[in-house]
C-alpha positions, 0 to 999 in steps of 0.5 A, spaced: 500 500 500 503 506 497 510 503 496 513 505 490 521 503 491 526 503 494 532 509 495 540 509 498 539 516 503 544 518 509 541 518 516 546 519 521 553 519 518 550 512 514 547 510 509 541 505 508 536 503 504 529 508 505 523 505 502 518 510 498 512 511 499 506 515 495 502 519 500 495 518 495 496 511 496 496 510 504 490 508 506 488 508 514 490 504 518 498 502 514 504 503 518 510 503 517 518 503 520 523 509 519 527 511 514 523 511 509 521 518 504 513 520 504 512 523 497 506 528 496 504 533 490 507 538 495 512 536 500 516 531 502 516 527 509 523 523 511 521 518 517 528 516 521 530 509 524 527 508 530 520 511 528 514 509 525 508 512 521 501 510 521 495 513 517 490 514 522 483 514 521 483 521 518 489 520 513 494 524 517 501 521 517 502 519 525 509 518 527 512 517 534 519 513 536 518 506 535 519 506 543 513 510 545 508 508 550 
């Protein structure tokens, strides 16, 4: 869901592998771990290891440290 490829990106001094998504295709309810690279018409959203985003019911992008509560 949303997924489109795959991209090398620096985080931290290292490089890794951050998935790429396309924001209209995220539905409610998608989760996925950091690092990845959101895409939309108008901005560009980068997600760090060690967080996660979830489409909420309303279609934000929630995202929070992996450790959160």
């Amino acid at each position: 869901e949303g997924l489109v490829d795959e991209r090398a990106v620096v985080f931290g001094g290292g490089e890794r592998v951050a998935r790429c998504y396309d924001r209209d295709r995220l539905v409610p309810g998608h989760a996925f771990p950091g690092p990845a690279l959101v895409f939309q018409m108008d901005a560009t959203t980068a997600l760090i290891p060690g967080w996660v985003a979830l489409v909420d019911a309303h279609g934000n992008l929630v995202m929070e440290p992996t450790n959160a509560p």
